[in-house]
C-alpha angles and dihedrals in degrees: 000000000000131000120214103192106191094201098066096092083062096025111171103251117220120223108227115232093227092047132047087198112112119190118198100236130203161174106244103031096135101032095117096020100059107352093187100043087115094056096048092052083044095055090041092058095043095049085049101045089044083067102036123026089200093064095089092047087051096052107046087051078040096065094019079061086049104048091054095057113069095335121290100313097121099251084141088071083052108116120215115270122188115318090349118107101201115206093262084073095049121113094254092049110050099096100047116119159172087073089149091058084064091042092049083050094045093050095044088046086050094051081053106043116351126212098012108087119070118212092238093062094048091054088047085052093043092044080053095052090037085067096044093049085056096055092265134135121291126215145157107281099209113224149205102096117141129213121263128227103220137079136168142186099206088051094068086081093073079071107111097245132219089263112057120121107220096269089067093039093050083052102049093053098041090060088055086050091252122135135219082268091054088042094054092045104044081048087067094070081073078081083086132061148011128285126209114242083254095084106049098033100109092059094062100038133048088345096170145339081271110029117047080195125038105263091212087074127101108252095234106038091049086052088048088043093053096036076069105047114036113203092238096028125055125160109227093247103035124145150100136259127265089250134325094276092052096143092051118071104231141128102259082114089080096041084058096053094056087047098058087251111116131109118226130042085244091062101051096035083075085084095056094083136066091231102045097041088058084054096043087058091032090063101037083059101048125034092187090053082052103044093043088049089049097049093049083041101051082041091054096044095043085060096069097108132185111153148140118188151359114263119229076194126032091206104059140025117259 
């Protein structure tokens, strides 16, 4: 299914709140400069997601990290260097992956047409195909952003964490410009993926003064969660999946939430409010509600922009 937004060749930038650069995106950027730059990062996702079905998961955490951190200019691809932690070594990012999936396309896209392509363009494009590998929506990612030249590790705690109720989520969208519509659908990338017993712990042990397990979940999920992840003995890479279709990109995420079957609070916490909660029902109603919401949202977040330059290396500044 494709969506043709007629609005990308003059897509609303949103100013970063950690970067006063705008950069002007579209369609099209690259349309004379390197004409096959899509199909390269394309082929680049498919080869890597033939060989590991967690690939798409990774890449689309992978862009949705970057982007709230100084906007969408890849310094989450920036490696350490001396005294420096780059993001990539922050807590929340440890166990982000498939790096090498964004360094092959940016090789490949090099040999084509060097020095044009930032790498944070290529990740918006391979979160993109990661979607569409998956069975997602596909759209039109809008380019021109440049790479930034700054990462840090002690900014990574600016990322909204698993265990946020509403009021901090709402927060931690509304300072990126992005709304409670934007919160609930970019939720639903949670549809893909695994996720490690860290991040739901505190729902299955020591909850609360009065639950030792979160009573919004669902008896025998909980039983089955902390089956899984025993309070004094956890295997290093323990977890469950995001839910039982976590390599299709569907909206059986929402469907979860109203059963008591989600993993993290902030998950869960989506039904807190008057607002979400509508959305939460409205999508696990309707794929296509929720397919059309995640493509204008991803559109609208991939947009936060806060780059320099164009990186000959992802991995490092020029």
């Amino acid at each position: 299914m494709a969506f043709n937004l007629a609005f990308l060749s003059s897509i609303l930038i949103i100013l970063s709140a950690f970067s006063p650069v705008i950069t002007a995106l579209s369609s099209n950027y690259y349309d004379k400069s390197c004409p096959n730059v899509e199909q390269i990062v394309s082929n680049a996702v498919k080869k890597a997601a033939a060989n590991d079905r967690t690939v798409p998961a990774a890449l689309l955490r992978m862009h949705f990290h970057d982007c709230f951190i100084r906007g969408c200019d890849a310094s989450v691809l920036l490696n350490s260097k001396g005294s420096n932690q780059a993001e990539k070594d922050g807590p929340p990012n440890i166990s982000l992956h498939a790096f090498y999936v964004i360094d092959n396309a940016k090789k490949q896209v090099e040999a084509s047409c060097p020095g044009v392509v930032s790498c944070a363009d290529i990740l918006a494009l391979a979160a993109r195909d990661a979607v569409v590998q998956s069975g997602g929506p596909n759209w039109d990612v809008p380019k021109g952003r440049k790479d930034g030249r700054t990462s840090k590790a002690t900014e990574t705690r600016q990322l909204p964490a698993p265990t946020f109720n509403i009021s901090q989520l709402q927060q931690s969208f509304s300072q990126r410009g992005l709304s409670l519509n934007d919160l609930v659908a970019l939720s639903g990338g949670h549809t893909l993926g695994f996720s490690h017993c860290s991040s739901f712990q505190n729902r299955i042990h020591n909850f609360n003064a009065t639950h030792d397990i979160d009573p919004s979940l669902q008896p025998s999920f909980a039983a089955s969660l902390k089956n899984t992840c025993p309070i004094n003995n956890r295997p290093k890479n323990a977890g469950a999946t995001m839910d039982p279709s976590s390599t299709t990109f569907d909206n059986a995420y929402f469907k979860l939430i109203l059963q008591g079957k989600s993993l993290f609070s902030s998950d869960q916490a989506l039904l807190s409010f008057p607002k979400t909660k509508n959305l939460v029902t409205k999508f696990a109603t309707s794929k296509e509600a929720f397919l059309d919401a995640f493509v204008n949202s991803m559109i609208k977040m991939s947009s936060i922009t806060g780059g320099q330059e164009v990186r000959k290396d992802c991995r490092i500044v020029n």
